[in-house]
C-alpha positions as CSV (number, residue, x, y, z in Angstrom):
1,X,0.0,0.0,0.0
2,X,1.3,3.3,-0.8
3,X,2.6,5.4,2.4
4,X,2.8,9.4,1.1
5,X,5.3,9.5,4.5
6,X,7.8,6.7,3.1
7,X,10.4,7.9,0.8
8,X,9.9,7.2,-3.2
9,X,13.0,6.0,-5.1
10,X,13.0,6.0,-8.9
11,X,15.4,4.3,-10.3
12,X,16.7,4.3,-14.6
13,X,19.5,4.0,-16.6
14,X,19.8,6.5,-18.8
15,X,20.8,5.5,-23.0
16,X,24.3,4.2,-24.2
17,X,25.6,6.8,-26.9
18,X,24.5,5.6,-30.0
19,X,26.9,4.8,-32.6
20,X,26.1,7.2,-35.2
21,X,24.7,5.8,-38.4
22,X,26.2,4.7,-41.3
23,X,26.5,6.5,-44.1
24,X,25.3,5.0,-47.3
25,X,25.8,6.6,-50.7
26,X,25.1,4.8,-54.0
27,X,25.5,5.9,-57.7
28,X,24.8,3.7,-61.5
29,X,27.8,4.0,-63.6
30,X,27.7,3.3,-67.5
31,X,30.2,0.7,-67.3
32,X,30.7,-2.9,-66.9
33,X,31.4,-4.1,-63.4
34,X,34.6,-4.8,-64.5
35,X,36.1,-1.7,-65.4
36,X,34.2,-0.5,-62.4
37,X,35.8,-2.8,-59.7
38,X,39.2,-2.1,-61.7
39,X,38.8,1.9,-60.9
40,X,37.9,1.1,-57.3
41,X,41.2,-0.7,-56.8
42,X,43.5,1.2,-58.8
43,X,45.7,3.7,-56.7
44,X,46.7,6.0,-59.9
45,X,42.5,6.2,-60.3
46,X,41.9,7.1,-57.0
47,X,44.8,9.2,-56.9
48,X,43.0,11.3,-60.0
49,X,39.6,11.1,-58.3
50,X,41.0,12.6,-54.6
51,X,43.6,15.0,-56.3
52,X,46.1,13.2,-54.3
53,X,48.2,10.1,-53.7
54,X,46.7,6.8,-53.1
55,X,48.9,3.5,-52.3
56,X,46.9,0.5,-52.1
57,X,47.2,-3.1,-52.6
58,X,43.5,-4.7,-52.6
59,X,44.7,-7.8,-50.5
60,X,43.7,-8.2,-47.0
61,X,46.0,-7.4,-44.6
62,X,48.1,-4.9,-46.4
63,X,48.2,-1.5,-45.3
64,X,46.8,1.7,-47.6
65,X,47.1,5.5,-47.7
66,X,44.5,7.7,-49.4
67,X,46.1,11.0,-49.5
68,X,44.1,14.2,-50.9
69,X,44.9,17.8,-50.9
70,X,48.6,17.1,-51.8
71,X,48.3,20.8,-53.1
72,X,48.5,21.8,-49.4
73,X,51.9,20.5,-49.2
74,X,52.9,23.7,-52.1
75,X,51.0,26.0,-50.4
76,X,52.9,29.0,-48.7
77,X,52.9,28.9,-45.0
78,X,53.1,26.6,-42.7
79,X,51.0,23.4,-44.3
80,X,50.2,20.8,-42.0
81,X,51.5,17.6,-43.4
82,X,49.9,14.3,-43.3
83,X,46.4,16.2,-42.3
84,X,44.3,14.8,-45.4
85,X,45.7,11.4,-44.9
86,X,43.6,8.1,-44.2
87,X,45.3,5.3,-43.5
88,X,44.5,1.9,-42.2
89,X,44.3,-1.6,-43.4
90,X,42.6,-3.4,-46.3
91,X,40.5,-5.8,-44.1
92,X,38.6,-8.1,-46.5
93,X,38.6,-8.3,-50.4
94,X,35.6,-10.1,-52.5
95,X,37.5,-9.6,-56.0
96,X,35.6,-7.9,-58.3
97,X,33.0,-7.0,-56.3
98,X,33.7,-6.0,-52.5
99,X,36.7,-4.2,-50.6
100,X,36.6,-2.9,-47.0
101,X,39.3,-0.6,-45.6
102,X,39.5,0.4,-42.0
103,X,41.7,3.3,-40.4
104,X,41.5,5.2,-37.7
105,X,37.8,5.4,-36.1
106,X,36.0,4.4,-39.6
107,X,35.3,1.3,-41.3
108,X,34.2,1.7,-45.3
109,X,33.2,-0.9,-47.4
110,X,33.0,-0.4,-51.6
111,X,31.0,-2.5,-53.6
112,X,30.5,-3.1,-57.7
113,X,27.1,-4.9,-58.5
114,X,25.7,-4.9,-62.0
115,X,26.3,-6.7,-65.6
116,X,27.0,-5.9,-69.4
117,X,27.9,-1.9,-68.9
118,X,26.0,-1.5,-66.2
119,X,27.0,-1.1,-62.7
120,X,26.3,0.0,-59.2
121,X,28.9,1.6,-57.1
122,X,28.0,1.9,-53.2
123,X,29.3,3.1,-50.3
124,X,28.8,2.2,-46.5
125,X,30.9,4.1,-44.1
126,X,30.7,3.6,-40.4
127,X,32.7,6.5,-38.2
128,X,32.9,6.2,-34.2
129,X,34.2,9.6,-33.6
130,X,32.5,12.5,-33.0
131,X,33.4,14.1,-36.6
132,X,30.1,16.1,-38.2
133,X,28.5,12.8,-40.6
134,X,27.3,15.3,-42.9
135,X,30.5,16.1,-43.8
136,X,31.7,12.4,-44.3
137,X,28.5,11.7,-46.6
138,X,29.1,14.6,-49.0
139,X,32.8,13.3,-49.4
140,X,31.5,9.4,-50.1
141,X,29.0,11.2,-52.6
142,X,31.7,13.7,-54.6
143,X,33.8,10.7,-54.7
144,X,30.8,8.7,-56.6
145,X,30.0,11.9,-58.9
146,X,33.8,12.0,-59.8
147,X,33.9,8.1,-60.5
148,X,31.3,8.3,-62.6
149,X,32.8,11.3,-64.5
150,X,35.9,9.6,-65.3
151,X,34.7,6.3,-65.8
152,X,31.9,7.1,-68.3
153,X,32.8,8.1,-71.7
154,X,31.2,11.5,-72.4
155,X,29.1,11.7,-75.9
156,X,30.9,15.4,-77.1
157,X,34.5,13.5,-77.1
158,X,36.9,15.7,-76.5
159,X,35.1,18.5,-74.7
160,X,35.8,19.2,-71.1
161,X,33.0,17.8,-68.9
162,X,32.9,18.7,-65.2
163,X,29.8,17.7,-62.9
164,X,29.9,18.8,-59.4
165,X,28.1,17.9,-56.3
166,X,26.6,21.3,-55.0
167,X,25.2,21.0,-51.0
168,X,22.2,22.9,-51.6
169,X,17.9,22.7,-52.2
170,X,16.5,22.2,-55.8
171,X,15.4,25.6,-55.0
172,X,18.7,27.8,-54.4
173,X,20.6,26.2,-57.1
174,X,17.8,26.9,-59.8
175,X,17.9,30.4,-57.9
């Protein structure tokens, strides 16, 4: 029987942090899946897609750098070296059609699906720190736009073609 005289305890846990959610980009390329999976694992094609350097060997266990911003290292000033660097380790390899790198707090994983010249390039990146997601999806989606730009031949020929990836409403880039 409740006694309004006797004290009342209340007792709850309160939440575990949440990991934060993985981010998960996708994007069709006009290729087949091998070319695709060929890009994905070439360092001299990432290197063009990330302005950078890239050294990887798509073989689990071995060790990768995916350097961009290389520019910064011309720049006058002091440039901080090394601070657009992601390194870590290739962890598992499905040739020709998955490869998952982890370094530092963040695990990604790259896969090519598809057939004939048709193919599906995701991403699925998982970060544990504390680092704005927002920021990390944009990056996994520019890398997609610019994958697909080189990758698929463009119908003019030899005219420049640029895309970009613009973080804004339907609205303010019509305006």
């Amino acid at each position: 029987m409740y006694n309004p005289a006797s004290p009342v305890v209340c007792e709850f846990a309160l939440p575990k942090r949440l990991p934060p959610a993985p981010i998960v980009e996708s994007l069709a390329v006009a290729v087949s899946p091998e070319r695709a999976w060929e890009a994905l694992t070439s360092p001299g094609f990432l290197g063009d897609i990330l302005m950078g350097h890239v050294e990887l060997d798509p073989r689990p266990g071995k060790p990768f750098v995916w350097k961009w911003g290389v520019w910064a290292d011309a720049a006058p000033g002091p440039a901080k070296r090394d601070s657009y660097a992601w390194r870590g380790t290739v962890l598992d390899v499905v040739p020709g059609s998955m490869l998952i790198l982890s370094g530092g707090s963040s695990t990604t994983v790259l896969t090519v699906k598809g057939e004939g010249a048709a193919s599906l390039l995701t991403v699925v990146h998982v970060n544990s720190s504390t680092a704005p997601s927002e920021d990390y999806q944009y990056g996994w989606a520019d890398f997609l736009l610019r994958m697909k730009t080189l990758l698929e031949p463009h119908p003019s020929g030899d005219a420049l073609y640029l895309r970009t990836l613009v973080r804004a409403t339907p609205a303010e880039v019509l305006r």
